[in-house]
Structure formats: structure tokens, C-alpha cells
GUPA-508664 format. One line per field, with one value per residue (C-alpha): x, y, z; residue in one letter. Coordinates in steps of 0.1 Angstrom, whole numbers. Layout:
REM GUPA-508664
east: c(X_...)
north: c(Y_...)
up: c(Z_...)
type: c(A_...)
//
This chain:
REM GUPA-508664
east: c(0_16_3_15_0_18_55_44_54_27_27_10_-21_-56_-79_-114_-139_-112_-105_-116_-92_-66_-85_-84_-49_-42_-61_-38_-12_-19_-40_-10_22_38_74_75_45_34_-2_-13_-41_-53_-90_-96_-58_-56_-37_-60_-45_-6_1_34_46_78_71_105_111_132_147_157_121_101_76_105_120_119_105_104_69_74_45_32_58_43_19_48_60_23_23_54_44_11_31_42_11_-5_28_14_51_39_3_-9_-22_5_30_59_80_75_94_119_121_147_121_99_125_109_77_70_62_21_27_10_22_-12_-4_21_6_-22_3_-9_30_43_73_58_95_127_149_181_186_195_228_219_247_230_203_224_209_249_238_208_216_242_212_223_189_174_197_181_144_153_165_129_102_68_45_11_-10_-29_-62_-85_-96_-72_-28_-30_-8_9_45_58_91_95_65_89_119_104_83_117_137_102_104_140_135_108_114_131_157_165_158_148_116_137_151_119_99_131_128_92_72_87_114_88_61_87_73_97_94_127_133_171_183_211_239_240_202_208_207_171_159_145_145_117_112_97_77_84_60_60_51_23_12_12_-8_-35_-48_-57_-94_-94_-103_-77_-52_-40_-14_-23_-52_-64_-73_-63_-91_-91_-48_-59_-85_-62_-32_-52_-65_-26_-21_-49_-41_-6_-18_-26_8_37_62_82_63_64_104_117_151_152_149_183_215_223_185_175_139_119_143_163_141_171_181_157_176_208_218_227_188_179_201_196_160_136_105_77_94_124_108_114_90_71_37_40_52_29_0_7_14_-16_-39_-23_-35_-72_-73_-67_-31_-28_-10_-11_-9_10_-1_20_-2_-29_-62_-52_-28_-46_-80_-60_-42_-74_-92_-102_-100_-104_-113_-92_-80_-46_-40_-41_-72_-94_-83_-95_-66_-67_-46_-22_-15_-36_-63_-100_-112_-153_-185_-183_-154_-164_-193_-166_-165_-148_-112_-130_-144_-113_-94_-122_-145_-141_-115_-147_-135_-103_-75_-35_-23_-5_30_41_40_14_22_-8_-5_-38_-61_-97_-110_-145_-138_-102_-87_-50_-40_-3_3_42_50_83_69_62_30_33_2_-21_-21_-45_-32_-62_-41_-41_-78_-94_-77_-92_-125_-125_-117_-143_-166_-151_-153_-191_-197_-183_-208_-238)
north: c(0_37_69_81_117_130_134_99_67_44_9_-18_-43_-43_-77_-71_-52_-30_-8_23_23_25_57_71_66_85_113_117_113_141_164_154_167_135_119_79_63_22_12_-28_-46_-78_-92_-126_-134_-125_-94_-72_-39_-34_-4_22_56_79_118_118_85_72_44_32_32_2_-23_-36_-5_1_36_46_44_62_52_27_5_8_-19_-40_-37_-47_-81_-93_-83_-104_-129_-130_-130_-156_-181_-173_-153_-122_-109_-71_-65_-78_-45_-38_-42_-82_-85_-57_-53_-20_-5_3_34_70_63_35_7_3_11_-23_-36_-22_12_14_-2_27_56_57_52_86_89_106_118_111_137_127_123_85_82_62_42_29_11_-11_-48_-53_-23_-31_-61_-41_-20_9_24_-3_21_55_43_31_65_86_97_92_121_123_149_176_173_150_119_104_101_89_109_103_81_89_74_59_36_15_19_7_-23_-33_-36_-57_-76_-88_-98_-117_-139_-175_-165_-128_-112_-78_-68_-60_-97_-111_-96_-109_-147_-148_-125_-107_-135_-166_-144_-132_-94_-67_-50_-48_-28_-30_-28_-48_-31_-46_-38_-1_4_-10_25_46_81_101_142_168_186_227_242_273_253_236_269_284_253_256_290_273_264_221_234_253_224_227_202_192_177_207_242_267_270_230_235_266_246_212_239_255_219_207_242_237_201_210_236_203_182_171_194_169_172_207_213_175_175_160_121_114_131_153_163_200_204_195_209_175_153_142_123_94_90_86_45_48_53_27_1_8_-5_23_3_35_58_36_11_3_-15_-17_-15_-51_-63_-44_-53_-87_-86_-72_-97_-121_-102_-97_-132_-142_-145_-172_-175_-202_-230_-213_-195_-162_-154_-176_-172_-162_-139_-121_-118_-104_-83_-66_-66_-39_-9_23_55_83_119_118_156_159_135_109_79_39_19_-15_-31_-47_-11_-10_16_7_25_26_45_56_76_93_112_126_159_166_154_118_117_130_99_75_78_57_35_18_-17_-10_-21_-5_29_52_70_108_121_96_59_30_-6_-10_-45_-55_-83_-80_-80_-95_-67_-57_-27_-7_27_46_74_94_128_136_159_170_190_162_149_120_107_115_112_79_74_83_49_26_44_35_-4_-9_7_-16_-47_-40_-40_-69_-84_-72)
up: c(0_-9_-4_-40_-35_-4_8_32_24_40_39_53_49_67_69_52_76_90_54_72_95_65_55_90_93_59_68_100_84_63_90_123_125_123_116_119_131_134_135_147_156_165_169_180_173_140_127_112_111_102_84_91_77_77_65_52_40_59_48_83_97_88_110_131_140_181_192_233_244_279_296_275_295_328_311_300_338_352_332_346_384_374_356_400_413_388_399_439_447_451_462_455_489_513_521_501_537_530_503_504_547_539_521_547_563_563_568_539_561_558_515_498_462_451_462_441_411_415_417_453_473_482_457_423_422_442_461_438_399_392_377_341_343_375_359_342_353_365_390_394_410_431_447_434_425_457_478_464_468_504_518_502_523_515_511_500_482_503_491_511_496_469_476_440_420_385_396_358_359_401_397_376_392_427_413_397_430_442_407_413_451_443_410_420_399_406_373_366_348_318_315_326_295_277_287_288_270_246_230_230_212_189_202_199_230_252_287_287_249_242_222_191_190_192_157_159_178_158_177_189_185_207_187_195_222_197_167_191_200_168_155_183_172_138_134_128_88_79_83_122_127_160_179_202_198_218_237_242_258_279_296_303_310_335_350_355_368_392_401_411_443_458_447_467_479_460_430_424_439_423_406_372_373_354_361_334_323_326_320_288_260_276_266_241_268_260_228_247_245_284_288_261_275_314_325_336_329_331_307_288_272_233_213_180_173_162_189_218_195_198_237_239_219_240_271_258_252_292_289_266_231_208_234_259_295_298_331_350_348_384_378_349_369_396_375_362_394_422_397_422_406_417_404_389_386_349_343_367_366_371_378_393_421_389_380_342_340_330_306_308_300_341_329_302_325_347_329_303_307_320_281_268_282_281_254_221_246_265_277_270_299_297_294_275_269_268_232_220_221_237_242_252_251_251_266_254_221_220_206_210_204_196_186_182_168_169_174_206_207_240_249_240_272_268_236_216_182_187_201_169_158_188_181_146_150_178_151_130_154_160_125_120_148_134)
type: c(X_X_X_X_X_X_X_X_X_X_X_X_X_X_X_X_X_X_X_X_X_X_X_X_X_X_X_X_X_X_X_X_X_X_X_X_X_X_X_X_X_X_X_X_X_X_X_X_X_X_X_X_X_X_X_X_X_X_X_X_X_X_X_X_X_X_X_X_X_X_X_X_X_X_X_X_X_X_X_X_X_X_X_X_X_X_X_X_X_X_X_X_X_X_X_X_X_X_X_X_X_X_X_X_X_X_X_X_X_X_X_X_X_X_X_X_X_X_X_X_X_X_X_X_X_X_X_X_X_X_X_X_X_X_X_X_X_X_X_X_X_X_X_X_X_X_X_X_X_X_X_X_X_X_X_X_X_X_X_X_X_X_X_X_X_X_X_X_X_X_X_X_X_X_X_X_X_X_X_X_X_X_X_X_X_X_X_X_X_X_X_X_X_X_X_X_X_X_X_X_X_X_X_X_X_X_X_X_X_X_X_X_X_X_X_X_X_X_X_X_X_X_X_X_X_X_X_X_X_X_X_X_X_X_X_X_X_X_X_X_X_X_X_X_X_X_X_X_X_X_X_X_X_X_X_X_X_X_X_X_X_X_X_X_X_X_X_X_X_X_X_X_X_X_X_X_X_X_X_X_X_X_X_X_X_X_X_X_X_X_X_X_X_X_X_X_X_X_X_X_X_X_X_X_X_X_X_X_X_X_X_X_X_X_X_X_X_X_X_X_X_X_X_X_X_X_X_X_X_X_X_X_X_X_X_X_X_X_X_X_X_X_X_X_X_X_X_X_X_X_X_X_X_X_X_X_X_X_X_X_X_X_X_X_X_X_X_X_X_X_X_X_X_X_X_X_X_X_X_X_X_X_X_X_X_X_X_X_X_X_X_X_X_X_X_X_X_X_X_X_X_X_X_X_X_X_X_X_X_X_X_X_X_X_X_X_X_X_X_X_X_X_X_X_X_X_X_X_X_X_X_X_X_X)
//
């Protein structure tokens, strides 16, 4: 498939029933600021969608390259801890304190593994930048960054009600120091996916690229707050770029704004996470390979849409693949189970005790930012990354779902560039029911 009428080279095939979602990804493609971008689907184990586009034709971009999906990883992360739980070796609501007795100094004791898989633990952002040559797995297994999450206080939001709030990058730092204590054999998260997800599905999705693989990466871009700005105060017809108007980015601005009276101390003061990052302009730092190749499961993660896609049919079909169990029916009910709604700051938020959010028609009546995030993603169970990536799965309809780009759109806070796409294939899927 080409797109012989624009500077785009798109490629890819879609099954019968889902050809609209081939136009609705060529019409972004022309109406988005966009660079390198990889669409997949499944439904009911079959690849249905599998299409991909560079702007500039890059010849080094193709289905297999690796992009970071920041956040999108946290998912990748809550499979293995559930992958634990499912083998009875580690349980959601015993305290953090019983697997990992040092963590408990500074007031952590009482935290559960739950509380942190909801964002709900005290540490949205540590006191000290993490050294990247420190989450190496070799230092890793030294406690280097055990040592770090040992000495932090925990400290809770002000506002009555809810301590959830958004653990962007510690969530996966901490649940890999509980990870490695708990696994028989000592492994990281990282080598975990390696060994047991990612490698036997023949998924590319790695935490912890190897060096020869580097050359796989295929790097993302901020796009300019200027150019984002200057885009908003288009109307949608006259060929704005991005998904909001400016009147759309005031009103999340000012929510953020809002939301962060009643953050952390911690939150509002908190040094950068890695050393050597100075605010957003470093963001370049993600493209570094001492980031790509040290494990920082919430934010470091480097996959393709291929291979999240087919992680996440797997996970929509109970954790089975061709034969094989990749959780328990334990583990994966678990996993999904005791969703608490809470606000996160930025957008309310459903997410279980296995740290995935549910996405459901009870959130898209929680004003507007609750349908921003939630409608046309009913039923769906994941998350989603900074910029604009999802691995998201439904169970309902056995749909998994994977979305990368390489431009980072960074005022589209719920990643609805990429939600027109899920919207259009459970259109598709219901269709194809009736």
C-alpha cells in the first residue's frame, strides 16, 4: 500500500472489515504533525491492522524499528508483576516491607504492592537524579537504585480523599527492585519480558536494549511548544497540525495548573529524574543509548507497534497464546481486578490493584477530561505514553491494540491522536458483529 499523493510513504495491509481504518490513518497522516509512526491490531488473534509511515522517507524506519513508548511501558511492567502473582510469589495486597524489609524506612512501612501499582505510594519523584549508568541490570543487582528508593520519604497529596498521583518514571523503578527480590531466579523486569514475553512471542518489546540492538531505535522528536502553539490558534479546517485548539490547551493547562496547588512538595520542587537532564528541552536524553540500554521500565521502554499489539492480543485473550499461558487465569484476573477510581491531577483515573487503567463508560461522565481519556477507549485495559504511544487491550472483544509514533505531541495529554484509531476499529469490530 503507498500513499503516491503526499510526501508519506505508507505501507502496510488491513484484513477485510477494518479498510476504514486505512483511511483514517491516511487522513492523519496528512492532518497530524507526524514523523514515523506504526499502527497494529489484532482481533480474536488475528492481525488485522498493520500499516506504518515515515514523512521523510526514511529508509531506516520500517515495521520492526523500536521507538520509546514512555508510559506505555508501565503496562509491560504490570504483566510481569502479574506474571508473579499468577505463579502465587507475590500478592498485591501484602506490604511492600514483605518482600523488600529495607524499604519500609521514612515512613513506607504500611505502602501495599497495590499502592504502588495505583500511583498511590508517596514517591511521584525522588529527592536525587539516578545516575543512568545505574540502571544497568549489573547495577541493578548491586542496589544501586534499591539504595536510592530506600532513603525517600513518603508524602502524600494535600487534598482529602485520593494520595493517587501520576508516579511517571518511580512507579517502575520501585516495582523493579520488588520484581528482582521476588522472581526464583532474581531477574529484573527487563530480563523477565526478555525470557518470557517478549522472546517466546517473537514481540519486539525490550526494557534494557542490548547493544548490538541499538541500531534497531529509531528516535523520537519533541515537537516545538512554539510550533504547538502556533498550531492551536488554527481552526481544525484550515489544516491545524495538531489535535487541540487553543481553547481545548488553555482549559487542560489550567486543570494541570490547578491540580498541582494540591501536589507534593516533591512534585512541584523534584530535581530531574536522570542526572544530566535539565527540563523538557532535555528530553534528548531518552535517545541517549545509556537510557535505552539501562532498565527504567515507566518511561524507557522500546518496542514496535508489532510487537505491543501482539502482547496485547495475547492479554485480551486471558493471557494465553497459541498454546502457551503467559499469566494464570489467576494472575490475569488479579491483574485486572479492584479498579479504584481516583484523580490523577491531569485526568481521573480507574486503575486496578495490577497497575492497568480501566477505561469505561463511568469515565467518560466525569467531565470533560474523564471523556477525553475515556470515550471511544470503552473496555479498554492499559495505558499510554508521553508524546502519543498506547498498548492498550480489550477483553471484550479480544482486541490488542499498539500505537508509536516518533513525534512527541506533548500537549495532547490523553493521547487522543491515537484514540481516533481505537474508536474507529471498535466501530469496525461492532460492525463486523452485526
Amino acid at each position: 500500500m503507498s500513499n503516491e499523493n503526499s510526501a508519506y510513504r505508507a505501507e502496510g495491509t488491513v484484513a477485510p472489515g477494518f479498510e476504514s481504518v486505512k483511511n483514517v490513518y491516511e487522513r492523519e497522516l496528512q492532518t497530524m504533525a507526524e514523523e514515523n509512526t506504526q499502527l497494529c491490531v489484532y482481533h480474536k488473534g488475528e492481525r488485522v491492522v498493520d500499516l506504518w509511515a515515515s514523512a521523510s522517507n526514511d529508509p531506516g524506519f520500517s515495521p520492526d524499528s523500536i521507538v520509546n513508548i514512555f508510559s506505555s511501558g508501565k503496562s509491560l511492567a504490570a504483566i510481569a508483576m502479574g506474571a508473579l502473582v499468577g505463579r502465587g510469589q507475590l500478592d498485591y495486597q501484602k506490604k511492600i516491607v514483605d518482600y523488600w524489609p529495607e524499604f519500609g524506612a521514612h515512613g513506607k512501612s504500611e505502602l501495599t504492592v497495590a499502592d504502588l501499582m495505583r500511583h498511590e505510594a508517596g514517591m511521584p519523584a525522588f529527592d536525587t537524579p539516578l545516575d543512568p549508568e545505574h540502571l544497568l541490570v549489573k547495577n541493578i543487582k548491586e542496589n544501586r537504585v534499591g539504595e536510592v528508593i530506600e532513603a525517600q520519604a513518603a508524602e502524600f497529596p494535600k487534598k482529602g480523599g485520593s494520595r493517587r498521583e501520576y508516579h511517571a518514571i518511580t512507579r517502575g523503578w520501585i516495582a523493579n527492585e520488588v520484581f528482582r527480590r521476588v522472581d526464583p531466579a532474581g531477574r529484573t523486569i527487563g530480563e523477565f519480558l526478555d525470557e518470557e514475553i517478549s522472546t517466546p512471542l517473537e514481540a519486539d518489546a525490550v526494557i534494557g536494549v542490548k547493544e548490538p540492538d541499538l541500531g534497531k531505535i529509531s528516535k523520537v522528536t519533541l515537537l516545538g511548544f512554539a510550533f504547538q502553539f502556533l498550531q492551536s490558534l488554527k481552526p481544525g479546517f484550515l489544516g491545524r497540525k495538531i489535535k487541540h485548539s487553543i481553547f481545548q490547551l488553555f482549559a487542560r493547562i489550567l486543570r494541570i495548573l490547578w491540580s498541582m496547588r494540591h501536589a507534593t512538595r516533591r512534585t512541584r520542587s523534584a530535581p530531574p529524574p536522570f542526572k544530566g537532564m535539565k527540563g523538557m528541552a532535555a528530553l534528548d536524553i531518552f535517545n541517549e543509548p545509556a537510557i535505552a540500554m539501562g532498565e527504567t521500565p515507566s518511561a524507557a521502554a522500546n518496542c514496535s507497534a508489532r510487537g505491543l499489539a501482539k502482547i496485547a492480543a495475547m492479554m485480551s485473550a486471558g493471557g494465553k497464546w497459541d498454546g502457551r499461558e503467559y499469566l494464570s487465569e489467576e494472575g490475569w484476573r488479579a491483574m485486572h481486578g479492584e479498579p479504584v477510581a481516583a484523580d490523577m491531577g491531569f485526568a481521573p483515573t480507574s486503575f486496578t490493584q495490577g497497575g492497568v487503567n480501566a477505561f469505561n463508560e463511568r469515565g467518560t461522565n466525569a467531565g470533560g477530561l474523564g471523556r477525553a481519556l475515556n470515550a471511544g477507549r470503552e473496555g479498554f485495559y492499559g495505558w499510554m505514553g508521553f508524546g502519543g504511544s498506547i498498548f492498550q487491550w480489550h477483553p471484550e472483544h479480544e482486541i490488542g491494540f499498539g500505537f508509536v509514533p516518533t513525534a512527541l505531541h506533548a500537549f495532547d495529554i490523553l493521547n487522543e491522536r491515537g484514540k481516533v484509531y481505537q474508536a474507529e476499529v471498535l466501530r469496525c469490530v461492532e460492525n463486523l458483529k452485526s
